[in-house]
C-alpha positions as CSV (number, residue, x, y, z in Angstrom):
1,X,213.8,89.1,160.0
2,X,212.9,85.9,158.2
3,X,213.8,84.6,155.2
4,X,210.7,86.0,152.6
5,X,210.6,88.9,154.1
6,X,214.2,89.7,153.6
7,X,213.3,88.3,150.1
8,X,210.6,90.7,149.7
9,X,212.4,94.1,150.8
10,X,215.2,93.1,148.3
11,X,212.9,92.8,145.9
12,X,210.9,95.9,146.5
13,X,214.0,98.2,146.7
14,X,216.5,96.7,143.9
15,X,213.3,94.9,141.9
16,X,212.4,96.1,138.0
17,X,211.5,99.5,137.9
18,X,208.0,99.9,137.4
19,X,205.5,102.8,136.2
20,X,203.0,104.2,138.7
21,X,200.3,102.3,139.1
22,X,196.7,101.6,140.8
23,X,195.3,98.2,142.0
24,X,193.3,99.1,138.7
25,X,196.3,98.1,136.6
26,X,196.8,95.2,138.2
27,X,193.4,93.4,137.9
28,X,192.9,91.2,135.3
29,X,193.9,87.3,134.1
30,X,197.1,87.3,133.3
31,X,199.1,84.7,131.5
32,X,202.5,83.4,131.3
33,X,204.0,83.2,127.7
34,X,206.9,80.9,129.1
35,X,206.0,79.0,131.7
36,X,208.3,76.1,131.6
37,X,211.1,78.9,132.9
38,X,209.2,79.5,135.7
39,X,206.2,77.2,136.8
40,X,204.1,79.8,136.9
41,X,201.6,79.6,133.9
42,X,198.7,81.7,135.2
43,X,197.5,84.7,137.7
44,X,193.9,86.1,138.1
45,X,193.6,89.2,139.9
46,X,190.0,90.7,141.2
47,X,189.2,93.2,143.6
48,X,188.1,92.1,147.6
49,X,186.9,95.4,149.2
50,X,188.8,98.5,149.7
51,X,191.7,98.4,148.0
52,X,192.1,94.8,148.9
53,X,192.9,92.0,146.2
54,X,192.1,88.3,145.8
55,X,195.0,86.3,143.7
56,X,194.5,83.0,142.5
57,X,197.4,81.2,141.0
58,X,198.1,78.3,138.7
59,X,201.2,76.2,137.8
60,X,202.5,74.3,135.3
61,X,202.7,70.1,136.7
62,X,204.0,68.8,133.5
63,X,201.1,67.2,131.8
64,X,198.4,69.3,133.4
65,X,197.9,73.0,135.4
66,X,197.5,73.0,138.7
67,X,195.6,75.8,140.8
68,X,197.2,76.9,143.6
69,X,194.0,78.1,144.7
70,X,192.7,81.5,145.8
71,X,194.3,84.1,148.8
72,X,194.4,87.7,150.0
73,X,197.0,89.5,147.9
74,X,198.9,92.3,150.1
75,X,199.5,95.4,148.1
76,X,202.1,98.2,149.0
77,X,202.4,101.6,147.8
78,X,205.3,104.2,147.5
79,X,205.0,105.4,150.9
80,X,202.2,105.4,153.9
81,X,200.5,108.5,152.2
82,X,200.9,107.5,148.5
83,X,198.9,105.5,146.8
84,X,200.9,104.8,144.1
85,X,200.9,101.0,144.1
86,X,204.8,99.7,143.8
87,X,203.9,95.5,144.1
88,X,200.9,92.9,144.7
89,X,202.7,90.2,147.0
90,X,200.8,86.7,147.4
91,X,201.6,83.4,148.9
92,X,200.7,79.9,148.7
93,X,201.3,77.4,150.8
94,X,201.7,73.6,150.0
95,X,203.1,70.7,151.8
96,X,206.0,70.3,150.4
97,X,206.7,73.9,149.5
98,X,205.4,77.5,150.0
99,X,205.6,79.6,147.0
100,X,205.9,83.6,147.1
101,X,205.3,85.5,144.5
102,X,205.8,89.3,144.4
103,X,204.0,91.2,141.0
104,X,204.7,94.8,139.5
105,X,203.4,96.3,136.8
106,X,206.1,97.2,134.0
107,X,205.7,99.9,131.8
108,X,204.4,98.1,128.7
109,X,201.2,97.0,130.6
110,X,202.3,93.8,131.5
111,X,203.1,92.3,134.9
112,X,206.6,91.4,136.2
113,X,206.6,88.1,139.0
114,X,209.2,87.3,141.2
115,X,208.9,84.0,143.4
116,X,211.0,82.8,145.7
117,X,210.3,79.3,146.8
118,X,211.0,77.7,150.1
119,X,210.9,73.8,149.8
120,X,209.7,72.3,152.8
121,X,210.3,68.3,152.1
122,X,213.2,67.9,154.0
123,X,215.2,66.9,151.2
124,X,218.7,68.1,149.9
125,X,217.6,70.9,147.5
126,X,217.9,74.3,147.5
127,X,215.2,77.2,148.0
128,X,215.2,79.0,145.1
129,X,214.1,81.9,143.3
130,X,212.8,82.5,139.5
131,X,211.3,86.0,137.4
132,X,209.0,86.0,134.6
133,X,206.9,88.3,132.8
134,X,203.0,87.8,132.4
135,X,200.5,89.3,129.8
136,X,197.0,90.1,130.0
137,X,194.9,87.8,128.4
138,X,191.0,87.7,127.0
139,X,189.5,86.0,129.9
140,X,186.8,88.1,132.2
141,X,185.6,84.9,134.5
142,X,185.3,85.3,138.3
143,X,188.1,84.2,140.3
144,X,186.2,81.1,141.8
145,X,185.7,79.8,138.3
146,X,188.5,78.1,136.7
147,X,190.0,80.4,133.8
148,X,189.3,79.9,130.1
149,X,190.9,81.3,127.6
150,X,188.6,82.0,125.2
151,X,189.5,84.6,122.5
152,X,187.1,87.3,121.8
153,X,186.0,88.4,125.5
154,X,186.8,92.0,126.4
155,X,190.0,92.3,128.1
156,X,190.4,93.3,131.9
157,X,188.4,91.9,134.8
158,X,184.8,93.0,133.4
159,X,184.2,96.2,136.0
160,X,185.6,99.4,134.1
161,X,187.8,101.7,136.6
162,X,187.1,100.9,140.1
163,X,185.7,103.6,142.5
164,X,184.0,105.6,139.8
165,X,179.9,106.8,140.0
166,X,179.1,106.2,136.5
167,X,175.0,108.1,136.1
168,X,172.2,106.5,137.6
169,X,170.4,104.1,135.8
170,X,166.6,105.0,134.6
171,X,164.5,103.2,136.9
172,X,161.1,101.3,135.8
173,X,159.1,101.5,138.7
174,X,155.7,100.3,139.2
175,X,153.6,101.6,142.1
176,X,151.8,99.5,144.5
177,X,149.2,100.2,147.2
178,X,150.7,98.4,150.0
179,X,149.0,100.2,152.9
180,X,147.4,97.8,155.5
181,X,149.4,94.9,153.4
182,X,149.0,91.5,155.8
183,X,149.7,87.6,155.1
184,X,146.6,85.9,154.8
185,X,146.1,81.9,154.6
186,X,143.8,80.8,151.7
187,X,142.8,77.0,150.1
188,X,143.7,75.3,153.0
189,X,147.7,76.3,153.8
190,X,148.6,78.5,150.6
191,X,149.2,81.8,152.2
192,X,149.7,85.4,150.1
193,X,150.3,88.8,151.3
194,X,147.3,91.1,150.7
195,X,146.8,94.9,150.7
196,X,143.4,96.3,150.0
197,X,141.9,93.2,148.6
198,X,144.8,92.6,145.9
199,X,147.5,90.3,145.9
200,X,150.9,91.8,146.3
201,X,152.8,88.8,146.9
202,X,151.8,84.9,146.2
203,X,153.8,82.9,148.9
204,X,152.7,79.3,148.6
205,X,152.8,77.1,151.5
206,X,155.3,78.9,153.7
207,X,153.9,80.4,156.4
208,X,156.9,81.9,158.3
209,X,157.8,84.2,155.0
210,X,154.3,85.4,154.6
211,X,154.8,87.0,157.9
212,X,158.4,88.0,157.1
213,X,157.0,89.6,154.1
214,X,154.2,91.4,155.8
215,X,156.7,92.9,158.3
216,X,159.0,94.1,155.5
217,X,156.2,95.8,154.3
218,X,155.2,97.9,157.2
219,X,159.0,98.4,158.4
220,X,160.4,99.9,154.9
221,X,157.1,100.9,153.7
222,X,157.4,99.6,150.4
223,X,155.0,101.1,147.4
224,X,157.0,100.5,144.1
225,X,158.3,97.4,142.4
226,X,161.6,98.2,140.4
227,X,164.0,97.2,138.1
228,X,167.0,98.8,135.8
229,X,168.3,97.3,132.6
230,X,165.0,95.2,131.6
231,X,162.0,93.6,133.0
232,X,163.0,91.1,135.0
233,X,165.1,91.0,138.5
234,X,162.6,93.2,140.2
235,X,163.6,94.9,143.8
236,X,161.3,96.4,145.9
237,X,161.6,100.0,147.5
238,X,159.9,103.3,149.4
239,X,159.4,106.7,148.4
240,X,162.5,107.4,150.2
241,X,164.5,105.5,148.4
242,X,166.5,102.3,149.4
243,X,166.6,101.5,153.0
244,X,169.5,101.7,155.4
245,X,168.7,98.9,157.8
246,X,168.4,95.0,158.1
247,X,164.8,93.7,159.3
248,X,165.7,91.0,161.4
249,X,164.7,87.5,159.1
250,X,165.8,88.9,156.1
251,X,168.7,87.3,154.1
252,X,171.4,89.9,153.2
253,X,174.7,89.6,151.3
254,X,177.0,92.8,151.9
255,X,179.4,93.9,149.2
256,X,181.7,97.2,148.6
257,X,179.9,98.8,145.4
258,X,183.2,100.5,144.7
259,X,184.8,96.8,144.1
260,X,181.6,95.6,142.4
261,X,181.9,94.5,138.9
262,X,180.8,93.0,136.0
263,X,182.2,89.2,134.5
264,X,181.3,87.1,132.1
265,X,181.1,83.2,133.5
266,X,180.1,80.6,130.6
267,X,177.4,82.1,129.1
268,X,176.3,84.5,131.8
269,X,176.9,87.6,133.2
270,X,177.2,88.7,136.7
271,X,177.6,91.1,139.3
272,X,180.3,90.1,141.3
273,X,182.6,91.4,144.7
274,X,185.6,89.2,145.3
275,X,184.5,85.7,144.9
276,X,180.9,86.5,145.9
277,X,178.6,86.1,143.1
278,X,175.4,88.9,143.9
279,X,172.9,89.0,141.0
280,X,173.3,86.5,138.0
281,X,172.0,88.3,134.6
282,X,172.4,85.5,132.3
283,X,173.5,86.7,128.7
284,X,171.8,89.9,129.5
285,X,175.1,92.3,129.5
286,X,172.6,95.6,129.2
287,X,170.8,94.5,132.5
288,X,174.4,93.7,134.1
289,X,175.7,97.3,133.5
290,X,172.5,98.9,134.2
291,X,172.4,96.9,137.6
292,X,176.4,97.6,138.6
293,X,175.5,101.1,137.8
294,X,172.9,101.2,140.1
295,X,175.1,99.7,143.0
296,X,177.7,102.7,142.4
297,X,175.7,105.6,141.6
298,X,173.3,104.8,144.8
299,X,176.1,103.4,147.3
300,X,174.0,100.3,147.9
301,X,176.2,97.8,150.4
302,X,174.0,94.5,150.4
303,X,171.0,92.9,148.7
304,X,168.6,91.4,150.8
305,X,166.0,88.5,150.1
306,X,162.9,87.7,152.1
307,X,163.3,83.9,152.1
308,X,166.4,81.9,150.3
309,X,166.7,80.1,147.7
310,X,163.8,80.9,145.6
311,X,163.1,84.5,147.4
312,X,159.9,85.8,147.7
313,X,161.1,89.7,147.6
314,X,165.0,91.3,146.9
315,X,165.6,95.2,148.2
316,X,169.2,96.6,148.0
317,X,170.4,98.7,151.5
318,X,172.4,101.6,151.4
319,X,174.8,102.9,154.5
């Protein structure tokens, strides 16, 4: 058995005793009130599908923070039918040393770290192991951004409890004849999609997503352009519903909707799974909960573009 994971049962079986806990309670920013003891000043924590977790780390280098940089957190429960989450265990790999750092939530809300650290330099020092406590702090960024902290933010990681259905969002739709709908080249190049005479979509000179757009018309069957939460970020869907399949062309980004959430980056906020950014909202927080309460209460799995960057038409897909 090697060396950290030796380390690691030891700490799991004779570590602090924690409170039950969720991957819930340990998502967050979290920050180190002492982190000369330790080296370990920072830890954000956010949701990557299932009951998967992203860490990034960051360390104290004397005169500045370092950021250890972002990987797959490995999370154990009680037992292989419990899900009663005991520790969150992450590692980082440098050069000269690979740092492993094992997290469990204490009773008082705030998160216990042990890391053990295995210098790899070949010089004469020890591997060695230190402990710390970390506390939650204001911050709500995404993971990929680097963390601020900037008093007055709500606290958490910006996405209420994971997993839950809050109501469906009321819907503005606004119907559209789209029968016959076909790409049509006018004014020497500038193409549009057409149904009935009327303009339905105003392409410009790109001739491959006008016909990408006709065929997304007649394969979903689109007759309503909608949107939750405001007026603008429009998506496009059928008197079924939202569709369950990918038209070939079509640019799709998947996501879980039950790790889907809500953070505030600078002055914007977005809808965000792991360190995928999927709609940007700006400082519209209404239209950012109405939209992550459309992903859960509908299931939707990926947003899909006709054309990217500067798309032409969005639809969200459903398994």
């Amino acid at each position: 058995m090697s060396r950290f994971r030796f380390a690691l049962l030891f700490f799991v079986l004779t570590g602090f005793c924690a409170a039950d806990a969720a991957t819930d309670d340990f998502l967050g920013h979290w920050q180190n009130p002492d982190p000369k003891a330790s080296g370990l000043t920072h830890i954000a924590i956010t949701p990557n599908g299932g009951n998967g977790v992203d860490v990034r780390a960051y360390g104290d280098c004397r005169a500045i923070e370092c950021d250890w940089g972002i990987v797959q957190g490995k999370v154990y429960t009680g037992g292989p039918k419990s899900n009663d989450v005991q520790v969150v265990v992450a590692m980082f790999h440098f050069g000269f040393a690979h740092r492993q750092v094992t997290l469990r939530k204490d009773p008082d809300g705030k998160l216990r770290f042990d890391m053990l650290i295995e210098l790899a330099d070949n010089s004469l020092r020890h591997d060695y192991a230190v402990s710390g406590t970390l506390k939650k702090t204001t911050w709500v960024g995404p993971v990929t951004q680097v963390w601020q902290n900037q008093p007055g933010l709500q606290n958490g990681w910006g996405g209420g409890a994971r997993g839950s259905a809050p109501a469906a969002p009321e819907e503005s739709c606004t119907m559209i004849d789209t029968r016959g709908a076909r790409a049509v080249e006018e004014m020497k190049g500038y193409w549009f999609v057409k149904a009935n005479g009327k303009v339905i979509v105003d392409v410009g000179r790109d001739e491959k997503a006008a016909q990408l757009a006709e065929a997304a018309f007649h394969f979903y069957k689109f007759d309503r352009r909608c949107t939750v939460g405001g007026p603008f970020k429009t998506y496009w869907k059928s008197a079924e519903g939202f569709a369950t399949d990918k038209i070939g062309g079509a640019i799709c980004w998947k996501f879980q909707p039950t790790t889907a959430h809500i953070v505030r980056s600078g002055n914007s906020w977005k809808v965000v799974d792991g360190a995928n950014t999927l709609v940007d909202l700006g400082d519209n927080k209404k239209k950012a909960e109405a939209t992550l309460g459309l992903i859960r209460a509908n299931k939707l799995t990926a947003e899909c573009f006709v054309r990217q960057p500067n798309p032409l038409m969005a639809f969200w897909l459903k398994d």
